[in-house]
C-alpha positions in Angstrom: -9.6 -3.7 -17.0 -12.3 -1.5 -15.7 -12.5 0.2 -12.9 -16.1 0.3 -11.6 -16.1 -0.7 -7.7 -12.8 0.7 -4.9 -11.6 -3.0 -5.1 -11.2 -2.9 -9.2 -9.1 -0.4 -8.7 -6.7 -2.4 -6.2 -6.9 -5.5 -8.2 -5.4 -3.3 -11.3 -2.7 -2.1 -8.9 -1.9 -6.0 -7.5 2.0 -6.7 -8.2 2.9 -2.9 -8.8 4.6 -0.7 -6.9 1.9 1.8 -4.6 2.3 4.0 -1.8 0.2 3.5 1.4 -0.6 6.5 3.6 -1.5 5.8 7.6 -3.7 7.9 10.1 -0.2 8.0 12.0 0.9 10.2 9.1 3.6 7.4 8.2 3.9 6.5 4.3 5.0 2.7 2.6 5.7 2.0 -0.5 6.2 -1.0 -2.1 4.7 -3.9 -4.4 0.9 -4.8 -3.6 1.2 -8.8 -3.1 -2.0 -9.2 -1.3 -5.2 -7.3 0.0 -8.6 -8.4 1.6 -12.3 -6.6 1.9 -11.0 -4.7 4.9 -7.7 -3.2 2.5 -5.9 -5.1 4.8 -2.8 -5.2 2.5 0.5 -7.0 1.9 3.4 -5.1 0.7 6.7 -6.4 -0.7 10.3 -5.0 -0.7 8.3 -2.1 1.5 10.0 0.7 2.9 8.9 3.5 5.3 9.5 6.8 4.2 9.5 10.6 5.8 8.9 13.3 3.8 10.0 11.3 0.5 13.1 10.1 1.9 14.0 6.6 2.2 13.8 5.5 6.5 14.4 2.0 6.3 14.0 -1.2 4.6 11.5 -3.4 5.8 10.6 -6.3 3.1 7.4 -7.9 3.5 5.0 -6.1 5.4 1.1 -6.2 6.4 -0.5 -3.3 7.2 -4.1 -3.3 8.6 -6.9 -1.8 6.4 -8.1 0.4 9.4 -5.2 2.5 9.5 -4.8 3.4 5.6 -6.1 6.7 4.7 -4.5 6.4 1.3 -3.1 3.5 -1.4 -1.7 5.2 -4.9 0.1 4.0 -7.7 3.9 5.0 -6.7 
């Protein structure tokens, strides 16, 4: 698949494990189940992490598109 427009590239990432960066400086990883125009996303088996290390387990999460400054392949 080609990656020619931002949402290509999330597409190719949908069902794989990513890491998702906030403004707050707080970072998720988890699989990418779902995401919108606005990168509103849906993560599964998420968890929060601080400074690589595993917080806490928080399964399915949604995080709102306005407070990601980053999504990467984990």
């Amino acid at each position: 698949m080609e990656v020619s427009r931002p949402l290509d590239a999330l597409n190719k990432a949908r069902g794989k494990k990513v890491i998702v960066e906030l403004k707050n400086g707080k970072q998720f990883t988890g699989n990418l189940k779902a995401f919108d125009i606005h990168i509103n996303v849906v993560l599964e088996e998420a968890e929060e992490r601080e400074d690589g290390e595993l917080k806490r387990k928080l399964g399915v999460i949604f995080i709102r598109g306005d407070t990601i400054i980053l999504i990467s392949p984990a």
